[in-house]
C-alpha positions as CSV (number, residue, x, y, z in Angstrom):
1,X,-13.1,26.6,-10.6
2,X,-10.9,28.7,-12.8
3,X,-9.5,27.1,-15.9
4,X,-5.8,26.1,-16.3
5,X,-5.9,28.8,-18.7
6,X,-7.1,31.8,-16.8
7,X,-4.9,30.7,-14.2
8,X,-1.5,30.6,-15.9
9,X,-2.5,34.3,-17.9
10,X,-3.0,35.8,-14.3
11,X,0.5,34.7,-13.3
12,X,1.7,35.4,-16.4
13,X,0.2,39.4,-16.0
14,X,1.8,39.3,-12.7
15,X,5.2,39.0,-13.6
16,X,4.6,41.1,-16.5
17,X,3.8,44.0,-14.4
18,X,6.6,43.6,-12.1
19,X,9.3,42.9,-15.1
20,X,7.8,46.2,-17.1
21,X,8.6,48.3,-14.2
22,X,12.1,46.6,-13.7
23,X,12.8,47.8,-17.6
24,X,11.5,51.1,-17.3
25,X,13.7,51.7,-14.1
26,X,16.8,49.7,-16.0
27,X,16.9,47.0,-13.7
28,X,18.8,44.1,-15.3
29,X,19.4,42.5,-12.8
30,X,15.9,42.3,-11.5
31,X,14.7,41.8,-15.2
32,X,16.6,38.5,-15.0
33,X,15.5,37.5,-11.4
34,X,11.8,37.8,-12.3
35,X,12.7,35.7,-15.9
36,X,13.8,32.8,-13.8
37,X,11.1,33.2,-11.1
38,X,8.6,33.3,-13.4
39,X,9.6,30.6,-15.1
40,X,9.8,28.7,-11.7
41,X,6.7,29.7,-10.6
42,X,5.0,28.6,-14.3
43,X,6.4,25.2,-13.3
44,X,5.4,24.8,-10.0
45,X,1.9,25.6,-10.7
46,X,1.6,23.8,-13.7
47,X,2.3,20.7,-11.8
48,X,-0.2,21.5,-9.3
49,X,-3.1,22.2,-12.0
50,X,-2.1,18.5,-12.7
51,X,-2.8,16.9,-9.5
52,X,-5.7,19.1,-9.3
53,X,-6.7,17.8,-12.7
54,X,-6.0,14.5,-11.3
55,X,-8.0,14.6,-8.3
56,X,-11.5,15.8,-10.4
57,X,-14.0,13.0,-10.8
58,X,-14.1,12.1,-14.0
59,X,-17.6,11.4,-15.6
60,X,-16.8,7.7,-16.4
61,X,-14.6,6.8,-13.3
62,X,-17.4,5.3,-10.8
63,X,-15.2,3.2,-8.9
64,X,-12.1,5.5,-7.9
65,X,-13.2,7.5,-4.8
66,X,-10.8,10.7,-3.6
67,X,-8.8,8.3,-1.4
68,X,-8.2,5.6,-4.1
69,X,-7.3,8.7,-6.4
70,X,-4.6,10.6,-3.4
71,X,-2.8,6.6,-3.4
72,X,-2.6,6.6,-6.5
73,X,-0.9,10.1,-6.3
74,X,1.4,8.9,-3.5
75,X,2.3,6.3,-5.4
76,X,3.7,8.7,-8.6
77,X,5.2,10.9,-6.2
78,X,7.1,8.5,-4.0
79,X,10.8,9.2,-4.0
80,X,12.6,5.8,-5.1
């Protein structure tokens, strides 16, 4: 599995590619769209490298099996 790290540096390249192309053509515009995108995307993800962290068995944690673990997730995500 890749690490949270290597993850969020290749979406990170990503939108530095595309946002190094939108300054050398002097695309502001599209230098701002991919600023707020990438921030949105950096968001998203991060939040689903936490359930994924979430979901791992942990060393210790004997008793929680996958389904006991995706409740528990329900649970946090459940809109009130």
């Amino acid at each position: 599995m890749r690490s949270r790290e290597r993850v969020l540096q290749s979406l990170e390249n990503v939108f530095r590619d595309a946002f190094t192309a939108a300054d050398a053509a002097g695309d502001a515009d599209r230098m701002r769209a991919l600023d707020m995108e990438y921030q949105r995307d950096q968001l998203r993800l991060e939040v689903l490298l936490d359930i994924r962290e979430l979901l791992q068995p942990e060393p210790e944690d004997k008793t929680a099996s996958l389904l006991e673990k995706a409740q528990t997730l329900r649970k946090l995500t459940k809109l009130r």
